[in-house]
C-alpha positions as CSV (number, residue, x, y, z in Angstrom):
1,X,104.1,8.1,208.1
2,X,101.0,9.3,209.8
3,X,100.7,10.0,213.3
4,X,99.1,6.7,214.6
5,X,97.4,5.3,218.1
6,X,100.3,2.6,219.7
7,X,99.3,0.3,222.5
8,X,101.8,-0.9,225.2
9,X,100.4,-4.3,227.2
10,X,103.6,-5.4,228.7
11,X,102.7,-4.1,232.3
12,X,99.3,-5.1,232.7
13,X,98.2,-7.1,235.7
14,X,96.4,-10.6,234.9
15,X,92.8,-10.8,237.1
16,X,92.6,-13.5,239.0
17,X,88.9,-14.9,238.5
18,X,86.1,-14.5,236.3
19,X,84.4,-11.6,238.2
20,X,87.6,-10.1,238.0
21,X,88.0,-10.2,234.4
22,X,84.1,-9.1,233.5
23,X,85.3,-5.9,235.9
24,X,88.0,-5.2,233.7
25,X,86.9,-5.7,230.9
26,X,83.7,-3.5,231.4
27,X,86.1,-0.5,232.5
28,X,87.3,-0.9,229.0
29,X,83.7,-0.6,227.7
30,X,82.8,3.3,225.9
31,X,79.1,4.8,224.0
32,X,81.0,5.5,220.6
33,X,78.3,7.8,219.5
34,X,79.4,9.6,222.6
35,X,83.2,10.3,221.9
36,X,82.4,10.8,218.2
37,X,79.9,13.4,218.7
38,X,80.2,17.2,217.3
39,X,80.8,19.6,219.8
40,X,81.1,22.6,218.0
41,X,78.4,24.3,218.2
42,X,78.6,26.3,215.7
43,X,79.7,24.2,213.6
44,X,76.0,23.7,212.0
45,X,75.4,27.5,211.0
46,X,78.6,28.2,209.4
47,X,77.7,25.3,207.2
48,X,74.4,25.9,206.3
49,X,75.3,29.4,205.7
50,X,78.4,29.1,203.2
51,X,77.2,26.6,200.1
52,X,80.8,26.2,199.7
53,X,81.9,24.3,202.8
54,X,81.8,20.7,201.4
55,X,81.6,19.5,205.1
56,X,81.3,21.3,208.7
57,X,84.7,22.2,211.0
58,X,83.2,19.4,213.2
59,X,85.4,18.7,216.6
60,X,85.7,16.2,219.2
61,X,85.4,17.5,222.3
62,X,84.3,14.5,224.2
63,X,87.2,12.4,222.4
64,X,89.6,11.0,225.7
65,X,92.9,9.4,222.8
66,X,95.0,8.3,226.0
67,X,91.3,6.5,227.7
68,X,91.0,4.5,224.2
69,X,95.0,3.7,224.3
70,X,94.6,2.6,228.1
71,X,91.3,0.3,226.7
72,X,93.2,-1.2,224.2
73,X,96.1,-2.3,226.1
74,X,94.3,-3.8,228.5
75,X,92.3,-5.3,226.2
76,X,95.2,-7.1,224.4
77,X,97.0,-8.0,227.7
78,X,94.0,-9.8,228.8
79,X,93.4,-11.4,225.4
80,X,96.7,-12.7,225.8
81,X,96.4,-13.9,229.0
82,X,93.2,-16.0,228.5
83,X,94.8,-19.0,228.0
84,X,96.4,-19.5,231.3
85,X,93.3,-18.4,233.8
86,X,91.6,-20.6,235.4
87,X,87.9,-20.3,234.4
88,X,85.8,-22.4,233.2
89,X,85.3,-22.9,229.0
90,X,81.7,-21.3,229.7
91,X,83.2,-18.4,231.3
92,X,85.8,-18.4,228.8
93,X,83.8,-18.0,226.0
94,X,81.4,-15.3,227.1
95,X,85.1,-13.0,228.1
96,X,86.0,-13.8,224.7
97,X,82.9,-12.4,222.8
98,X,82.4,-9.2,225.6
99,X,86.3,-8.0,224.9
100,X,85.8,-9.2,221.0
101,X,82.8,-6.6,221.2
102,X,85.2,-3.2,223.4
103,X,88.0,-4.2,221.6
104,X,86.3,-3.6,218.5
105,X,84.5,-0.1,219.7
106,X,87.5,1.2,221.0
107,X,89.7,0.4,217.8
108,X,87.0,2.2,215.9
109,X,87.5,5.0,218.0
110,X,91.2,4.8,217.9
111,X,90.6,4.4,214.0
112,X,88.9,7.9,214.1
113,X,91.6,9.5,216.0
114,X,94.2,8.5,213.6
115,X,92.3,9.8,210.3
116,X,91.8,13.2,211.9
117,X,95.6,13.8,213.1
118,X,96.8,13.0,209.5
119,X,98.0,15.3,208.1
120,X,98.1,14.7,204.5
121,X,95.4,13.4,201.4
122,X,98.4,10.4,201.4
123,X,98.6,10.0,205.1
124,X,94.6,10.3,205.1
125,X,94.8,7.6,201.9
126,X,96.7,5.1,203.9
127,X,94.5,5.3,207.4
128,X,91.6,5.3,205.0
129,X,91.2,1.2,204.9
130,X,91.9,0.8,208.6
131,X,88.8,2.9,209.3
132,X,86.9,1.0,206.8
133,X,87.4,-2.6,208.4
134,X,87.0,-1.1,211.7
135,X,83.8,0.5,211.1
136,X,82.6,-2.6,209.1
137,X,83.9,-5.0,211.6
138,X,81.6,-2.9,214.7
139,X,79.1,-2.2,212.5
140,X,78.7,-4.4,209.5
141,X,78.2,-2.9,205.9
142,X,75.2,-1.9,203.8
143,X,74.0,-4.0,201.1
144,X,74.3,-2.9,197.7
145,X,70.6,-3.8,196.4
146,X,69.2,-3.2,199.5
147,X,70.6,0.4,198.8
148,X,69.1,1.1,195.3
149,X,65.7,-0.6,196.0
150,X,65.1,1.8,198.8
151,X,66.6,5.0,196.8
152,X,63.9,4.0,193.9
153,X,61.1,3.6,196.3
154,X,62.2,7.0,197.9
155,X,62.5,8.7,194.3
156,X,59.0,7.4,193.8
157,X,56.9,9.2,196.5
158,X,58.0,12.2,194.0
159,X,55.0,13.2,192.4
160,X,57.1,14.2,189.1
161,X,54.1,14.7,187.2
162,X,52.9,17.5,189.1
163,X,56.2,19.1,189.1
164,X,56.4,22.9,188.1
165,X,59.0,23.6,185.3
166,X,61.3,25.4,188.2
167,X,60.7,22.2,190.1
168,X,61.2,19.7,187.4
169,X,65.0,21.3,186.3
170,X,65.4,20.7,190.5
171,X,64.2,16.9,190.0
172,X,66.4,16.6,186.9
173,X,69.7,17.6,189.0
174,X,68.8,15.5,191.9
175,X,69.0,12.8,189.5
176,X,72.2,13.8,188.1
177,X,73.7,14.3,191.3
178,X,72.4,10.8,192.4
179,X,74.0,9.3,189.2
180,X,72.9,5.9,187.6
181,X,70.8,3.8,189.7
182,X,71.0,0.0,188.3
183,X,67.4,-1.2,186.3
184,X,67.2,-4.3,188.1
185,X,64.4,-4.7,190.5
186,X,65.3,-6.0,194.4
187,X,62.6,-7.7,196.1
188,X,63.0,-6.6,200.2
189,X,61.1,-8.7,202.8
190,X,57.9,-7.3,204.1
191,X,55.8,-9.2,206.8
192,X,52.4,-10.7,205.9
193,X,49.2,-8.5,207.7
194,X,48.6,-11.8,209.4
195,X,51.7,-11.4,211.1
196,X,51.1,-7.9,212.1
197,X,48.2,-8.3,213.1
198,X,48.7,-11.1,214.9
199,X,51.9,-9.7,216.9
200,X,49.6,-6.1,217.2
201,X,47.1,-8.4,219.2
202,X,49.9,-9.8,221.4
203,X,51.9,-6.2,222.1
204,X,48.2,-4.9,223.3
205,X,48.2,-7.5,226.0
206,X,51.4,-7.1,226.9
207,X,51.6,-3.7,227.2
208,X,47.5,-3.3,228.5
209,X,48.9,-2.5,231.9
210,X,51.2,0.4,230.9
211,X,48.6,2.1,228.2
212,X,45.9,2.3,230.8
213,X,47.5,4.5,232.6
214,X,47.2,7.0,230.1
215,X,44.1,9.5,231.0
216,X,40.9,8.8,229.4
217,X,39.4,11.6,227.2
218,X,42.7,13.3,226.2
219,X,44.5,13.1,222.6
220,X,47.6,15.3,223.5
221,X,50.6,15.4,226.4
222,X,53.1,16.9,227.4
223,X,56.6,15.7,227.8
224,X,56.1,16.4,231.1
225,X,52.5,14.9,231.6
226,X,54.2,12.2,229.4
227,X,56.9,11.7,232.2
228,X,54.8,11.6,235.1
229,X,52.7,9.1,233.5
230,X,55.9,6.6,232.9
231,X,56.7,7.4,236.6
232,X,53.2,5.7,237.7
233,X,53.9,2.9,235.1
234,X,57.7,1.7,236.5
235,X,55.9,2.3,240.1
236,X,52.5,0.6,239.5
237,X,53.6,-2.3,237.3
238,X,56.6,-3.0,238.0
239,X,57.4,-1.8,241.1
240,X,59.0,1.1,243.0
241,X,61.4,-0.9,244.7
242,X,61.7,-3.8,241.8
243,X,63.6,-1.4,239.8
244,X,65.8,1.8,240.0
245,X,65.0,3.1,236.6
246,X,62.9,6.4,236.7
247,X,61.5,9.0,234.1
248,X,63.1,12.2,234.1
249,X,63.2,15.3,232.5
250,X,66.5,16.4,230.5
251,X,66.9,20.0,228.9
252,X,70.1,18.6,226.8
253,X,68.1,16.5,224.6
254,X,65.3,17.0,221.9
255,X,64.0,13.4,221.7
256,X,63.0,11.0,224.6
257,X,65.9,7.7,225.3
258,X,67.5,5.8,228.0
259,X,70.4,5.9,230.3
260,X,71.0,2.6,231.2
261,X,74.0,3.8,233.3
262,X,71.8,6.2,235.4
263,X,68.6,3.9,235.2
264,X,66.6,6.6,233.6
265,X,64.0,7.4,231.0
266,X,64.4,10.4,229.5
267,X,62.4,12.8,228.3
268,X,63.1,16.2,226.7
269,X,62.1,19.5,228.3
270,X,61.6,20.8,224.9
271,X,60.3,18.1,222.4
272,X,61.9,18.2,218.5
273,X,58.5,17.8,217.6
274,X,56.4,18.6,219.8
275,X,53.7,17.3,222.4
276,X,52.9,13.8,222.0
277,X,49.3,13.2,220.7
278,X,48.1,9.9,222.4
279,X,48.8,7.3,219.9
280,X,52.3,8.7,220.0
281,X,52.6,8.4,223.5
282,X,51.4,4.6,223.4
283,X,54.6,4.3,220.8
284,X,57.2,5.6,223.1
285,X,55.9,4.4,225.9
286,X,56.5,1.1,224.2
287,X,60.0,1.7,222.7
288,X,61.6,3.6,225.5
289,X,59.9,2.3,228.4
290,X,58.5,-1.1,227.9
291,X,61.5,-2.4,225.8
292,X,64.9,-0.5,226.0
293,X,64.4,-0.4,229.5
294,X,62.6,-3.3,229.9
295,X,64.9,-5.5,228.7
296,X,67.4,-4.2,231.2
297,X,65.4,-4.3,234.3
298,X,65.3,-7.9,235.0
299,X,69.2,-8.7,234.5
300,X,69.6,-5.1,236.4
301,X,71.0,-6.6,239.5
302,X,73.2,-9.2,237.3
303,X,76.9,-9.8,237.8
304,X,77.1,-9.3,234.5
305,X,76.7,-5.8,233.5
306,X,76.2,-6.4,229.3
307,X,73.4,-8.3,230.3
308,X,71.5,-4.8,231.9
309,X,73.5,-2.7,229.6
310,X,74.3,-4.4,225.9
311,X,76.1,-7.0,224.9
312,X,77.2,-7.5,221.4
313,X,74.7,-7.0,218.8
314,X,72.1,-5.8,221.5
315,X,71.9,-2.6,219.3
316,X,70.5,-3.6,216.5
317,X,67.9,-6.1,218.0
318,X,66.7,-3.7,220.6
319,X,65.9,-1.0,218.3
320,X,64.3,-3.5,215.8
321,X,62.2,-4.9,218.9
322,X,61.3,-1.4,219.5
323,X,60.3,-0.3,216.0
324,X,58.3,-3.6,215.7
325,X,56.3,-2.6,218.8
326,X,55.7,1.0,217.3
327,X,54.5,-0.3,213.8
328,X,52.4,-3.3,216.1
329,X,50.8,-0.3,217.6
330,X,49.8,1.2,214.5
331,X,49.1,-2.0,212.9
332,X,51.1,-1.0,209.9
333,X,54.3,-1.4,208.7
334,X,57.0,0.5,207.8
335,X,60.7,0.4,206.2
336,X,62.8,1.9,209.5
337,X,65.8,4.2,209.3
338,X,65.4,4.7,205.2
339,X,67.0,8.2,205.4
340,X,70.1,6.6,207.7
341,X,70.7,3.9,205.4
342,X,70.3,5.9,201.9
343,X,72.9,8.5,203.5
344,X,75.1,5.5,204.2
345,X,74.7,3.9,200.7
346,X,75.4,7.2,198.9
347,X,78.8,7.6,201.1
348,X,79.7,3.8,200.4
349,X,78.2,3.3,197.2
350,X,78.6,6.5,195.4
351,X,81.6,7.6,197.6
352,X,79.6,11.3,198.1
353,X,81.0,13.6,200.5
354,X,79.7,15.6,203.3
355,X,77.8,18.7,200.8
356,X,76.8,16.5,198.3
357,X,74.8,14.6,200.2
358,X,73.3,17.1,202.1
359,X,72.5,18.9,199.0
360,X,70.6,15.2,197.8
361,X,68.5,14.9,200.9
362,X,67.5,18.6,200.4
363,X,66.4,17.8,197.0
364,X,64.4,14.7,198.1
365,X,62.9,16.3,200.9
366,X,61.9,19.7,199.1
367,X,60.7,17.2,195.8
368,X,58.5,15.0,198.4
369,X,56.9,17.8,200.5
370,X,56.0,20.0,197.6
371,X,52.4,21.3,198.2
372,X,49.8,20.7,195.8
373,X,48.5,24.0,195.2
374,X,52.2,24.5,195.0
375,X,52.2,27.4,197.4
376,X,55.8,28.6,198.3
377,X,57.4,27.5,201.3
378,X,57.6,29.6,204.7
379,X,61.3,30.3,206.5
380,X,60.5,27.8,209.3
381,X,60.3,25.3,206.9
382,X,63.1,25.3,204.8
383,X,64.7,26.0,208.1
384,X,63.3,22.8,209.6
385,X,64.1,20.7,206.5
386,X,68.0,22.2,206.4
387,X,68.1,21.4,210.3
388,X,67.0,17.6,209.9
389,X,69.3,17.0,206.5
390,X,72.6,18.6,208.3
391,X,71.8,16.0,211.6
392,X,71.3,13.4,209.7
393,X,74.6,13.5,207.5
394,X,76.5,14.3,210.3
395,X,75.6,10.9,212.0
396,X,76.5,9.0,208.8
397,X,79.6,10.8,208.9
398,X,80.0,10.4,212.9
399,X,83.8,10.7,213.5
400,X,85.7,12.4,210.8
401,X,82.9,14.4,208.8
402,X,84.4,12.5,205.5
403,X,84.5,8.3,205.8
404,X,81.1,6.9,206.3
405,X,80.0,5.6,210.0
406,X,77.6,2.5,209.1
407,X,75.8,2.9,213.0
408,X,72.9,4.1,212.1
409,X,71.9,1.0,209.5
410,X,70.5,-0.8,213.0
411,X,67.4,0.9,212.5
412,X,66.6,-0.6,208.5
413,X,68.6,-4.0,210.0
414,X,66.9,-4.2,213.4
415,X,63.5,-3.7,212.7
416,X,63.8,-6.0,209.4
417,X,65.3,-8.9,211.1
418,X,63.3,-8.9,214.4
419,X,59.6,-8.8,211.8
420,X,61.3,-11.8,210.0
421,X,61.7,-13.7,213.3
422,X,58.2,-12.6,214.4
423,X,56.7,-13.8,211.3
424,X,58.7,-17.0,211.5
425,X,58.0,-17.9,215.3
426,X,54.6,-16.4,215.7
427,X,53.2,-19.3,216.9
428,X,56.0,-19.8,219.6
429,X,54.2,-19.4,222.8
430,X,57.5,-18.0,224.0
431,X,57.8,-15.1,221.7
432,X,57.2,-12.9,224.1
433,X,59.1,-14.1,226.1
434,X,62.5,-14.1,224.0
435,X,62.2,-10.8,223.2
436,X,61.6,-9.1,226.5
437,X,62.9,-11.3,228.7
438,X,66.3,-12.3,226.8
439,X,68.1,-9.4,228.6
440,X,70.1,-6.8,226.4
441,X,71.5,-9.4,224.7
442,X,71.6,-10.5,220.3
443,X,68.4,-12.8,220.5
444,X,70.1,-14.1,216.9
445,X,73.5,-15.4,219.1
446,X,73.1,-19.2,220.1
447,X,76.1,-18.8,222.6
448,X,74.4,-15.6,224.4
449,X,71.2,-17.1,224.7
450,X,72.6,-20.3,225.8
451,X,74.1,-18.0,228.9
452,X,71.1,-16.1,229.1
453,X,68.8,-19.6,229.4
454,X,72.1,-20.7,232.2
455,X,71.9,-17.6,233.8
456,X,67.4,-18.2,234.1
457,X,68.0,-21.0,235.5
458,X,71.3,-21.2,237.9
């Protein structure tokens, strides 16, 4: 049998009240990205260097096995123990779905732990499905259709009539390597222009107050002039002492996010690409700043931490309210996170490994980007290109570097379902309002919003 993650409840200590029990479980609470993430650090170059590695000696540095045993014991003495406390249903329900939600995360985690210490293709065979409905059960699964009508858009922005003969054998082996892809035709939603224009009109008001803080007469920044300038906005418009959230610079990362356990938005010292031209800035200003942290800042002093940090299904909605903001901006929109979910339909759908998708993506990419007057590529570019296909693989393989991680669809599922409830309620005078002011909480869940409204208005 394979080595396997046991949890032991029996000695647990019951809370005694409702504040009690939001404290435990929040102790149980972990950033799964965070314990699944590489830390090898050379993991990356011995890949790319040696075509026949069919995926990276990733490791798990950050990975704490006895933390997620601890999280899950309390979590199932406390699940046990619901019945006899004495809370109210209200109360009840809301513990239910926040230990539902770090119960699942951790059991994900533990799922991980389990498929790496087997030791065997059997033992690895019979952790497999466990994984699977984990993963699934924190993440949800792609959908099939969805899957092939955004591969055949992708294959399309190949302009395969203005292939070379070298480059039409490469196109001809992608497609073998991709295998069939089903003839019927998958209609996706798109919003109408009305709608995006109409929502563009209403994130310029919104936001008016943070974009004119931005210098007149200058088209690029830098991350630190880009910093500086959030500073001014968290102390101008909202208030130096209304919030603790600040901008700050981080050397450890390449792209700007937020801690919402530090209150801080962060920007990188060293930008993965580059200075921000000033429509750019307007974007991240209004994904980072004016809706990730946002949406914390008025539940930050709440009892309730999920409603400042995330509570279930946040994930997905705040990314898709973000992406809907950047696309407002441009008053155009986009498919989000195509490359995320492709990499995940290919590992779900077409059960490819670690090198073969890589090897597809490389294909795609070099296909797309081909220059017209076909000029050959430099080194920083293929560089760049084998850089961005090796991060993004290892993200849909987060975990064990061979079963698919289905995180990253948020960003296609987010921004898809947030423009469908735009376009629905664009005459709600309180759209606005529900987005930004609903907390970090699923704006799709009627019992979280029903304690979000309760928690407005007690």
């Amino acid at each position: 049998m394979p080595e396997k993650l046991n949890t032991n409840s029996e000695t647990l200590e019951k809370p005694a009240s409702f504040g009690e029990i939001l404290e435990t479980i929040d102790s149980t609470n972990i950033e799964v990205y965070k314990q699944l993430n590489n830390t090898n650090k050379v993991a990356k170059e011995e890949f790319l260097t040696n075509p026949e590695m069919i995926k990276p000696n990733i490791e798990y540095g950050n990975l704490q096995p006895e933390t997620i045993l601890d999280n899950l014991s309390t979590l199932i003495g406390l699940k046990n123990g619901m019945a006899e406390m004495n809370i109210s249903s209200q109360e009840k329900h809301l513990a239910t779905i926040l230990m539902d939600d770090a119960f699942n995360k951790n059991d994900f985690v533990a799922a991980n732990i389990s498929y790496n210490l087997a030791k065997t293709p059997e033992e690895k065979a019979e952790i497999a499905p466990l994984h699977k409905e984990a993963n699934e059960r924190l993440y949800d699964k792609p959908d099939e259709a969805t899957f092939y009508s955004l591969l055949k858009d992708d294959l399309t922005k190949i302009k395969v009539d203005s292939l070379s003969a070298e480059d039409k054998k490469e196109y001809d082996q992608l497609l073998r390597e991709i295998g069939p892809i089903p003839e019927e035709k998958t209609e996706r939603f798109k919003p109408k222009q009305e709608t995006i224009d109409r929502f563009s009109d209403m994130v310029s008001t919104l936001f008016e107050g943070f974009f004119k803080h931005i210098p007149e007469g200058k088209d690029e920044f830098t991350t630190r002039e880009a910093c500086a300038i959030a500073n001014e906005i968290i102390i101008e418009e909202i208030g130096e002492d209304a919030t603790e959230y600040r901008a700050v610079m981080d050397s450890d990362i390449s792209n700007c996010s937020v801690s919402h356990d530090k209150r801080s938005v962060k920007f990188p010292v060293e930008r993965a690409a580059g200075n921000f031209s000033r429509k750019d800035l307007e974007k991240i200003l209004a994904h980072e700043l004016g809706t990730h942290a946002f949406r914390a800042i008025n539940y930050e002093n709440s009892d309730v931490y999920a409603l400042s940090h995330a509570m279930p299904g946040n994930e997905e909605i705040d990314e898709g309210i973000a992406k809907c903001c950047e696309q407002a901006i441009d008053r155009k929109y986009e498919d989000a996170g195509i490359e995320h979910y492709l990499n995940i339909g290919f590992a779900n759908f077409k059960d490819k490994n670690f090198r073969e998708i890589y090897e597809i993506n490389q294909k795609l990419l070099h296909l797309q980007e081909i220059n017209p007057d076909n000029s050959p590529e430099d080194v920083a570019a293929i560089k760049k290109r084998q850089n961005k296909c090796f991060n993004d693989v290892v993200r849909c393989f987060r975990g064990t570097a061979e079963l698919p991680n289905n995180k990253d669809l948020v960003y296609y599922n987010g921004a898809n379902k947030v423009w469908q409830y735009i376009e629905k309620n664009i005459d709600d005078p309180n759209l606005m309002d529900n987005l930004f002011l609903s907390g970090k909480s699923n704006i799709f869940d009627k019992a979280q919003q029903q304690f979000v409204y309760e928690t407005k208005v007690s």
